[in-house]
TIDO-953905 format. One record per residue (C-alpha): residue number from 1; residue in three letters; x negated, z negated, y negated. Coordinates in steps of 0.2 Angstrom, whole numbers, plus 5000, padded with zeros to 4 digits. Example, Ala and Ser with C-alpha at 12.3 -4.5 7.8 and 13.67 -1.06 7.14 Angstrom:
2
- 1  ALA  4938  4961  5022
- 2  SER  4932  4964  5005
//
This chain:
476
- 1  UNK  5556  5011  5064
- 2  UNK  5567  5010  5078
- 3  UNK  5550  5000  5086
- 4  UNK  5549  4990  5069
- 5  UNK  5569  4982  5073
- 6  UNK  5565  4976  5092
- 7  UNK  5551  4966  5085
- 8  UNK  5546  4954  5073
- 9  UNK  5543  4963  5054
- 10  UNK  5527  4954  5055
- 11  UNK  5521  4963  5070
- 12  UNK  5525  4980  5062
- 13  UNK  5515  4979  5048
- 14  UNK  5501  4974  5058
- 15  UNK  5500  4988  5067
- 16  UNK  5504  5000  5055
- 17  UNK  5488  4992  5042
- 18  UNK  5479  4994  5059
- 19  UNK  5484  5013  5058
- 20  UNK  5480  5018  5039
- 21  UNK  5462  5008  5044
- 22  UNK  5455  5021  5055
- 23  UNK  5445  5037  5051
- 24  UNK  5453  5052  5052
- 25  UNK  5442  5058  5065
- 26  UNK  5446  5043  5074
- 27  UNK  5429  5035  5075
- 28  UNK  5421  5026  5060
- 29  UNK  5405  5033  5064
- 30  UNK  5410  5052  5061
- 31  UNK  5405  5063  5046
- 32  UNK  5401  5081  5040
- 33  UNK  5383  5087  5035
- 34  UNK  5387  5100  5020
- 35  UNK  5371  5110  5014
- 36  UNK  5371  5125  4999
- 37  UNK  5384  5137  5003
- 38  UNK  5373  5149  4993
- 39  UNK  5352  5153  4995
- 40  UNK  5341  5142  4986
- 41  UNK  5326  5153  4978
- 42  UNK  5310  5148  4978
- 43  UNK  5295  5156  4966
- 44  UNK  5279  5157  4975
- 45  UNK  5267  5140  4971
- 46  UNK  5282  5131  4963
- 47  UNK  5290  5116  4972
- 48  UNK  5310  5118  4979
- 49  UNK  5323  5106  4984
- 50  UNK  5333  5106  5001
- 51  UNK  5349  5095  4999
- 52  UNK  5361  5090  5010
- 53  UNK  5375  5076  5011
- 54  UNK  5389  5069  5021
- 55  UNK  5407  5068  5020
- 56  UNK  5413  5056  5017
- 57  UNK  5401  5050  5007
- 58  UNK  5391  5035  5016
- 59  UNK  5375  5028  5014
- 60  UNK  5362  5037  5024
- 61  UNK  5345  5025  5022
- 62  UNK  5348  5019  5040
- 63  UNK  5351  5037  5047
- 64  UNK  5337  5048  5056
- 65  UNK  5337  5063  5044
- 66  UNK  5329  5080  5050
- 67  UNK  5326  5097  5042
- 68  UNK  5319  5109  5056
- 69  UNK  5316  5128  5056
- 70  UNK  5322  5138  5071
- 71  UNK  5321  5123  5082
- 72  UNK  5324  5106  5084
- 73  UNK  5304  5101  5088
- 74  UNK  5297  5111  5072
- 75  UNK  5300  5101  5060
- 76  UNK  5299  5102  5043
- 77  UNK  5301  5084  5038
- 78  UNK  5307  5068  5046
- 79  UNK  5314  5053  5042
- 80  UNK  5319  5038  5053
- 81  UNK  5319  5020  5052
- 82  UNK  5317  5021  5033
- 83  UNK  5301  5029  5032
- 84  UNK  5294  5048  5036
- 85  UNK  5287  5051  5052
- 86  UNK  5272  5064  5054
- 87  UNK  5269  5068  5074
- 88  UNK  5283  5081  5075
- 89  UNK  5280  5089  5058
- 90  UNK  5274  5106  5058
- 91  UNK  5258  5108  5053
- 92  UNK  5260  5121  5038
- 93  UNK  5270  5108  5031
- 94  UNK  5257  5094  5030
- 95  UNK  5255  5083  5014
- 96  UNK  5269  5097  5008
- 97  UNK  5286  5089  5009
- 98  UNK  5293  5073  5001
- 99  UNK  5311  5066  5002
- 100  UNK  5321  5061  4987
- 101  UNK  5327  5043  4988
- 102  UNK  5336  5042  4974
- 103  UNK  5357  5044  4981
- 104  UNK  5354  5040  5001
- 105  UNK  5365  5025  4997
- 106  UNK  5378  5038  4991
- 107  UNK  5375  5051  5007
- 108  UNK  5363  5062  4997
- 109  UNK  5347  5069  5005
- 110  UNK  5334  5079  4998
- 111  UNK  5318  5087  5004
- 112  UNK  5305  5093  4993
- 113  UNK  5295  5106  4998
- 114  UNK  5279  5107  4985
- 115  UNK  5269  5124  4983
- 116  UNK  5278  5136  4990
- 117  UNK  5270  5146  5004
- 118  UNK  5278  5164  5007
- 119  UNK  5279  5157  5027
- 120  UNK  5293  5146  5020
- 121  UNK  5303  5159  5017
- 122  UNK  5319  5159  5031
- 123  UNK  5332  5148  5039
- 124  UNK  5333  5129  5040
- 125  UNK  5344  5115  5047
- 126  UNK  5345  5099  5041
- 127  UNK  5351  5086  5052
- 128  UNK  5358  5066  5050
- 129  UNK  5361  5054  5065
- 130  UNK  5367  5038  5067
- 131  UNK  5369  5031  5084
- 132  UNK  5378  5040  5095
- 133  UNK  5383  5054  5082
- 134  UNK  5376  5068  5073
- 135  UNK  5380  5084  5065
- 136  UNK  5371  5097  5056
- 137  UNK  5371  5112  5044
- 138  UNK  5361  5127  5039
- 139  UNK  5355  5133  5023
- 140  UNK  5344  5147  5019
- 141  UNK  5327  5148  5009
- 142  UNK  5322  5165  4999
- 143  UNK  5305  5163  4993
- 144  UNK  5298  5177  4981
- 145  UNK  5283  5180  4969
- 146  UNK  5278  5192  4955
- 147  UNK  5259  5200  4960
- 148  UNK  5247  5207  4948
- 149  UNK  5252  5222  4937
- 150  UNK  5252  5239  4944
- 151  UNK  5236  5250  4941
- 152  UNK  5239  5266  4940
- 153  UNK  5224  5281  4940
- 154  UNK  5224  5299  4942
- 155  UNK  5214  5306  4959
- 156  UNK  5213  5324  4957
- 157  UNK  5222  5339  4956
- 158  UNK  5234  5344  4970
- 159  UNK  5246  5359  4973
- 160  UNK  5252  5364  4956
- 161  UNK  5250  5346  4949
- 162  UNK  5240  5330  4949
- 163  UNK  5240  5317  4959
- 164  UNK  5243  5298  4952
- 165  UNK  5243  5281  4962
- 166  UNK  5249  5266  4957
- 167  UNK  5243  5251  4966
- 168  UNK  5250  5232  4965
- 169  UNK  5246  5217  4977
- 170  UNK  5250  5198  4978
- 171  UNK  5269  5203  4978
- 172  UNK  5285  5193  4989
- 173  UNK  5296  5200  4996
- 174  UNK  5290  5217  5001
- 175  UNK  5295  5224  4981
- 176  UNK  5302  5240  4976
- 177  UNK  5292  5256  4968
- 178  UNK  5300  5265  4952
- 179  UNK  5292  5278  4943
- 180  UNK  5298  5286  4926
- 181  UNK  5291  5300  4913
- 182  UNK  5288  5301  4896
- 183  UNK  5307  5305  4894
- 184  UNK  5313  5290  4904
- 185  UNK  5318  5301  4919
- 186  UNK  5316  5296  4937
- 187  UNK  5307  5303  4950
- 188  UNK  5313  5301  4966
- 189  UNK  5301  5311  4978
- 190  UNK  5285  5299  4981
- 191  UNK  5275  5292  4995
- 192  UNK  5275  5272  4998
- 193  UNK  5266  5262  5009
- 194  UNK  5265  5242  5011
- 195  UNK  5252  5229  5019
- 196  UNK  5253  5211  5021
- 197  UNK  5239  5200  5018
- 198  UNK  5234  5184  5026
- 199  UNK  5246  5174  5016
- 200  UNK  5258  5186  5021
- 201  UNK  5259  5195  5001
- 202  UNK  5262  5212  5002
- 203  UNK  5250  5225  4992
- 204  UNK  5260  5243  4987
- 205  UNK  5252  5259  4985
- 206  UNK  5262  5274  4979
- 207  UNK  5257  5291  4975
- 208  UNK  5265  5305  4966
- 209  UNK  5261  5322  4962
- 210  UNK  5265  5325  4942
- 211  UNK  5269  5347  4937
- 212  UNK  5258  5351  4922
- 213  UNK  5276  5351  4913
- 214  UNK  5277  5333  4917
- 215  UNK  5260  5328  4904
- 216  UNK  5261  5315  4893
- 217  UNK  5265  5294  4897
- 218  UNK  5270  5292  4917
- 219  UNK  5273  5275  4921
- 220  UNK  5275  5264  4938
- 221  UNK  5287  5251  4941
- 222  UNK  5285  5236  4952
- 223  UNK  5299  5227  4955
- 224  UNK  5306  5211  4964
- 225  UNK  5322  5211  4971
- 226  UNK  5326  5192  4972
- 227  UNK  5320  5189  4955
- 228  UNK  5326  5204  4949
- 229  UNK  5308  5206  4939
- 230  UNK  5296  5220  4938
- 231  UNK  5280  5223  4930
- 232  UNK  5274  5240  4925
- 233  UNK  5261  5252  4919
- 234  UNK  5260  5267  4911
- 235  UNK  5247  5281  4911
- 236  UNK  5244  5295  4901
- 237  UNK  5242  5312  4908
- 238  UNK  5232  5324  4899
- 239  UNK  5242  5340  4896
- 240  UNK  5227  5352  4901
- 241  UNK  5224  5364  4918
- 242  UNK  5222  5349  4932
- 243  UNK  5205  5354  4937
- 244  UNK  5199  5345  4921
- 245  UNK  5206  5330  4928
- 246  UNK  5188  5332  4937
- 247  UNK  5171  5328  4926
- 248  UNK  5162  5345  4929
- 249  UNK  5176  5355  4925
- 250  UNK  5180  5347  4910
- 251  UNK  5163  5349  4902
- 252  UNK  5169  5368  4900
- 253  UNK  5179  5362  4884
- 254  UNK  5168  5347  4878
- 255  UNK  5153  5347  4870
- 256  UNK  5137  5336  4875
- 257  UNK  5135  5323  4860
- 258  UNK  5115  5318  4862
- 259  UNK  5119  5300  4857
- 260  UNK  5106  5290  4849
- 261  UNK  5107  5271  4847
- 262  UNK  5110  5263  4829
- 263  UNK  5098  5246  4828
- 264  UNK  5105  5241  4810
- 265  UNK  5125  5240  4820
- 266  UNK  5115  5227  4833
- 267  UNK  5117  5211  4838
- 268  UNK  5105  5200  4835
- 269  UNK  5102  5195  4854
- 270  UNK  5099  5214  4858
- 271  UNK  5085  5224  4863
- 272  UNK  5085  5242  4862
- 273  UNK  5071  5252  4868
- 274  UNK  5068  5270  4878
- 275  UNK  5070  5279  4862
- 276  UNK  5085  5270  4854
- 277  UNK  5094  5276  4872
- 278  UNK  5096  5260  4880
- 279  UNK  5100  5242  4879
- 280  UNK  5099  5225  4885
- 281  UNK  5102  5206  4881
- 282  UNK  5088  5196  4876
- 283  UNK  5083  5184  4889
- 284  UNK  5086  5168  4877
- 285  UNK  5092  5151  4881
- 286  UNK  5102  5152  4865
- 287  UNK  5121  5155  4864
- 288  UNK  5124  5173  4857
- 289  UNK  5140  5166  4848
- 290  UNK  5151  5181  4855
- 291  UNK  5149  5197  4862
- 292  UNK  5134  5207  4860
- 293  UNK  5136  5227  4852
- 294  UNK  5128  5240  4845
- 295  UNK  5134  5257  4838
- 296  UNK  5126  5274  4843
- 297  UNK  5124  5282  4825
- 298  UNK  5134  5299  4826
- 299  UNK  5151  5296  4817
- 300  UNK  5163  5306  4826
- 301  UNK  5179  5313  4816
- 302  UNK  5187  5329  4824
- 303  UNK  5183  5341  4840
- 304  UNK  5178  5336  4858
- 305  UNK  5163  5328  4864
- 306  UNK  5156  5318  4876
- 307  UNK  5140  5310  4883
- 308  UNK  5135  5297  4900
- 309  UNK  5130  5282  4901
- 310  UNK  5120  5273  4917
- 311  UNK  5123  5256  4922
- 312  UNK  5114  5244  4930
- 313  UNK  5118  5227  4938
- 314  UNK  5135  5234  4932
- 315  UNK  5144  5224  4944
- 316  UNK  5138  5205  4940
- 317  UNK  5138  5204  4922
- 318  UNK  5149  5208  4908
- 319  UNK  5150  5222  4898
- 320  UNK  5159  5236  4892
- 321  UNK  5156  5254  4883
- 322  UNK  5168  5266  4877
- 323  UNK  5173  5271  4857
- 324  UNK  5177  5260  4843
- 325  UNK  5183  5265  4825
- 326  UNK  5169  5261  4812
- 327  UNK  5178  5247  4803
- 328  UNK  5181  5236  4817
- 329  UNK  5175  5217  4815
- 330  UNK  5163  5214  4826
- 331  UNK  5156  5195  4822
- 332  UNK  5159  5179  4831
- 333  UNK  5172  5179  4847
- 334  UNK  5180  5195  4844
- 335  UNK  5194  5203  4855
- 336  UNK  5192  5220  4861
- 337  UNK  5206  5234  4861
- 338  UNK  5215  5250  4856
- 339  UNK  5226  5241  4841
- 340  UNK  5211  5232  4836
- 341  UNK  5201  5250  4836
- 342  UNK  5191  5247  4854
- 343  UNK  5194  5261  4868
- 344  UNK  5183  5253  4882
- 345  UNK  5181  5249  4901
- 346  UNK  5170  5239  4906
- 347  UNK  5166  5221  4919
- 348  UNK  5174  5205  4911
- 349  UNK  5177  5189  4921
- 350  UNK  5171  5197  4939
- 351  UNK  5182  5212  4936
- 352  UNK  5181  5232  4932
- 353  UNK  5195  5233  4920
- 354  UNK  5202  5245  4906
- 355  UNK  5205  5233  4889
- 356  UNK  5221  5232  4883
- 357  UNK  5232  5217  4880
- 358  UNK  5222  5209  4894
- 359  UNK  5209  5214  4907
- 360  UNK  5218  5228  4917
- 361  UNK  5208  5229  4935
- 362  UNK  5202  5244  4940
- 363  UNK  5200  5248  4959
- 364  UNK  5186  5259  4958
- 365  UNK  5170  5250  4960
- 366  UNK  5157  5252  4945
- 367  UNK  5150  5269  4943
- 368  UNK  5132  5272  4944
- 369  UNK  5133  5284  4930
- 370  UNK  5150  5286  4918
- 371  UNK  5154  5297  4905
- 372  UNK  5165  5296  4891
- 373  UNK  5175  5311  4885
- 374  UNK  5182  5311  4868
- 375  UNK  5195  5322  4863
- 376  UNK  5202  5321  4846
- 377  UNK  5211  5337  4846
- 378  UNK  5222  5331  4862
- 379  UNK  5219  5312  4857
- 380  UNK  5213  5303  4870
- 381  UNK  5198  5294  4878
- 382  UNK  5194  5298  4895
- 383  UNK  5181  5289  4908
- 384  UNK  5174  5300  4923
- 385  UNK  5163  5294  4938
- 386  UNK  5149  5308  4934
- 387  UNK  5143  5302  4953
- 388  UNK  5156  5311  4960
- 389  UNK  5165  5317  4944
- 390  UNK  5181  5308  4947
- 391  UNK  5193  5302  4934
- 392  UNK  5193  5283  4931
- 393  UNK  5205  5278  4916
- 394  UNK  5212  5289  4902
- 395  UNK  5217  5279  4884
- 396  UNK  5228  5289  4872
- 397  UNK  5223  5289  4854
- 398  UNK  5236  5290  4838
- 399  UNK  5233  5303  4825
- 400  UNK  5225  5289  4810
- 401  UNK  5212  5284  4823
- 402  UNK  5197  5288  4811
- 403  UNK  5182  5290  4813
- 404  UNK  5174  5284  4829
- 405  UNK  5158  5279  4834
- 406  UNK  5150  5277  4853
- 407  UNK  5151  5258  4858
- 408  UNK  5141  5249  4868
- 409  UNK  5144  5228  4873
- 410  UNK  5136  5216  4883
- 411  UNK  5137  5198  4884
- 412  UNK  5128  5189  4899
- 413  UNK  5115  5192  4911
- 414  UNK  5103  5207  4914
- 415  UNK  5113  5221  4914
- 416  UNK  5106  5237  4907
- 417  UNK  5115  5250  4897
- 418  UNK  5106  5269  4894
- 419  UNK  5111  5284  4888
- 420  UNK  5108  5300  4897
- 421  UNK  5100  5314  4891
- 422  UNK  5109  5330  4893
- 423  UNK  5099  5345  4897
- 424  UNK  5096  5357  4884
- 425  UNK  5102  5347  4871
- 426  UNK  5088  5340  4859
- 427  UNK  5087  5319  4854
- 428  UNK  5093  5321  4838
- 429  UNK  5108  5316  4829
- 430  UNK  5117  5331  4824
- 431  UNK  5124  5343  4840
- 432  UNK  5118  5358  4843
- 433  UNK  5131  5369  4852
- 434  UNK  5124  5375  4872
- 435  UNK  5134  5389  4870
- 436  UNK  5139  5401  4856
- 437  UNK  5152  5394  4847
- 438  UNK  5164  5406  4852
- 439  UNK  5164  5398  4871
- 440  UNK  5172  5382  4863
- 441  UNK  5189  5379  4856
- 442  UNK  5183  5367  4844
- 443  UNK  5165  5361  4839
- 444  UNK  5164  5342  4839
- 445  UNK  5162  5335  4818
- 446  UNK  5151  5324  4814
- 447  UNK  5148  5314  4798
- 448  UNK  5132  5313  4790
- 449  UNK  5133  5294  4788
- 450  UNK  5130  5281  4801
- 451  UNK  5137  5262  4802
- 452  UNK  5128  5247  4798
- 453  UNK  5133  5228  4806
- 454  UNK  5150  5224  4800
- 455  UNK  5158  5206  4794
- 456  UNK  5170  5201  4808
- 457  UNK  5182  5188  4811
- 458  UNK  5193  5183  4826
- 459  UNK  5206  5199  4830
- 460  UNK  5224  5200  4839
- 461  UNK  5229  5204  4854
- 462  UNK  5233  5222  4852
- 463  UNK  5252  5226  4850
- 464  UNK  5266  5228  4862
- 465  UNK  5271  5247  4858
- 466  UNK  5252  5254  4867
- 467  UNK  5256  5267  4878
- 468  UNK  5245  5261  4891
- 469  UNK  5248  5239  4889
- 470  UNK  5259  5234  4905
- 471  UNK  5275  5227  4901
- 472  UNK  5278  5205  4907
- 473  UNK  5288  5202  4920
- 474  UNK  5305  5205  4915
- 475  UNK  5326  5208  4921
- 476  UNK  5327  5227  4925
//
């Protein structure tokens, strides 16, 4: 002030107006780049934003704009003299980014980054130029993805136990393995092990040997730790010795049902033939209007029983066999599962899979030969390899099942379903016992009447509170 009274007023005011003009910084070319403080997260296959903006605010239109990975020549995108420009862009990004116009006159800019790969997972910088000057800040992309629902099966015996692999791929991050039994309590002692594909999606398998005190639902947890999702299956373990885990051993305590095929339960586009043992599709041009089933006659209410079936062409066409209860529906498009009263595995849309609430894939490829044990004593429904006489998949059953008949569905190509014969047991429909019937727990009960084609309409999904139906994605 002292300045202000040597000279003129006018003066002083001039150069204190001249003062308050200048940027802070000194320069009015100077700014900040500020990007997310916190990660942005990306689901795999969606589309994700990268913003940034400048401080102050200023237009940017005019600015070269840049988001690059771990260095300034791989980039990502590029903007600079108001349009993209392609030669330095990285080649996994191609055709993949865009840039959000909409507030680069308000120092807003945003890159889009469409179908997220799990390569874009990591660190990026985004930077702005104008003349002379530039700055730049980082931000941070975590990418992650829910893979298929675990499937869960039981190998064989081991130790004093079984054990039981789950198995899940097309997951991202590397996700995390939980398994829980039939009281809800956690078992910590497992083997793990991860693989990356291509794409870089990890696949898990884990295995875990379950005591014979640990019987009843186990069920494997796969979960994401970014999303904070898991999907899960459960698997029932029968409660017997483990060696009957195994086909051979098992047929100590089952009996051999001579099953015979029931033509009055067909479908019209079905042809049986070999003795009412096995089954085909018609070769037609004519649309079947739905699956194509057929019954085997012997109504089944009490013991344990089981016969084998022999598949051919299994793997290219659809079918399935298993057990159904006798007053299923059966017309039309029809859905198969256990709360509709289906027990079946089978090949549906280029897949081996257990029905339940969907198509659950089964690793295993297509047996030559299968078997199917019933046990409604223990209530379950069981399916063996009888090649090698490994267990494929297990279904429990609840106690007002009913009575249950063989099922047998095929609905395209030229796959052929038969039934076995069982040696020493005679074709006919009742079962004579191989041993005295003091050698068996429990002689299988048959009724004396067999099912004729039943009215159908379209069925429902079956319900959530199956034992076995994997549980959505969901917050643990």
């Amino acid at each position: 002030m002292e300045d202000c009274r040597r000279g003129s007023l006018l003066s002083c005011l001039t150069s204190l107006l001249l003062f308050f003009q200048l940027p802070a910084g000194g320069s009015a070319e100077e700014f900040v780049v500020i990007g997310p403080s916190d990660p942005i997260v990306a689901v795999l296959g969606g589309n994700i934003t990268l913003p940034c903006h400048v401080s102050p605010a200023m237009d940017v239109e005019n600015m070269e704009l840049r988001w690059f990975r771990s260095k300034f020549s791989e980039a990502v995108f590029i903007y600079e003299n108001q349009q993209e420009q392609k030669e330095e862009q990285l080649a996994q990004y191609t055709g993949r980014t865009s840039l959000v116009k909409d507030f680069l006159s308000q120092g807003e800019a945003t890159v889009r980054i469409h179908k997220v790969q799990a390569s874009d997972n990591g660190l990026y910088t985004c930077f702005f130029r104008k003349g002379g000057f530039y700055e730049e800040a980082s931000l941070e992309l975590k990418v992650a993805g829910v893979g298929s629902v675990p499937q869960v099966h039981i190998t064989g015996p081991e130790e004093d136990g079984v054990r039981v692999v789950c198995t899940a791929s097309g997951w991202f991050p590397k996700p995390q393995i939980q398994w829980r039994g039939a009281n809800g309590e956690k078992f910590l002692t497992f083997s793990e092990t991860h693989a990356q594909d291509t794409e870089g999606l990890f696949s898990v398998e884990s295995a875990l040997v379950v005591r014979d005190s640990s019987s009843g639902n186990m069920t494997c947890s796969v979960l994401n730790p970014v999303l904070d999702q898991k999907k899960a299956m459960a698997i029932f373990i029968p409660g017997w010795r483990k060696a009957q885990l195994y086909a051979d051993w098992r047929k100590e305590k089952f009996q051999a049902l001579s099953v015979t095929l029931d033509p009055a339960s067909a479908h019209p586009h079905l042809a049986v033939s070999g003795g009412q043992t096995s089954v085909t599709l018609e070769d037609t041009t004519e649309d079947p209007g739905g699956p194509c089933s057929i019954l085997g006659q012997e109504a089944i209410t009490s013991g344990r029983c089981y016969w084998e079936v022999e598949i051919r062409n299994g793997n290219r066409n659809e079918w399935g066999l298993g057990v159904c209860r006798g007053d299923v529906e059966r017309k039309g498009w029809y859905r198969e599962g256990p709360e509709l009263g289906f027990w079946v595995l089978g090949w549906y849309r280029d897949k081996f899979c257990a029905l339940l609430s969907e198509c659950q894939e089964i690793r295993d490829k297509v047996p030559h030969r299968m078997g199917v044990f019933l046990d409604l004593k223990e209530g379950d429904v069981s399916f063996y390899n009888m090649t090698d006489g490994s267990h494929i998949f297990s279904f429990p059953l609840t106690s007002s099942t009913g009575t249950l008949f063989p099922y047998f569905m095929i609905q395209s190509g030229d796959v052929s379903l038969t039934i076995c014969s069982v040696v020493g047991v005679p074709t006919e429909t009742s079962v004579p016992l191989n041993n005295p019937p003091s050698s068996l727990e429990e002689s299988v009960s048959l009724s004396g009447d067999g099912i004729s084609s039943g009215s159908a309409v379209d069925g429902a999904l079956p319900g959530a509170d199956s034992p076995l139906l994997p549980y959505g994605p969901e917050a643990m």
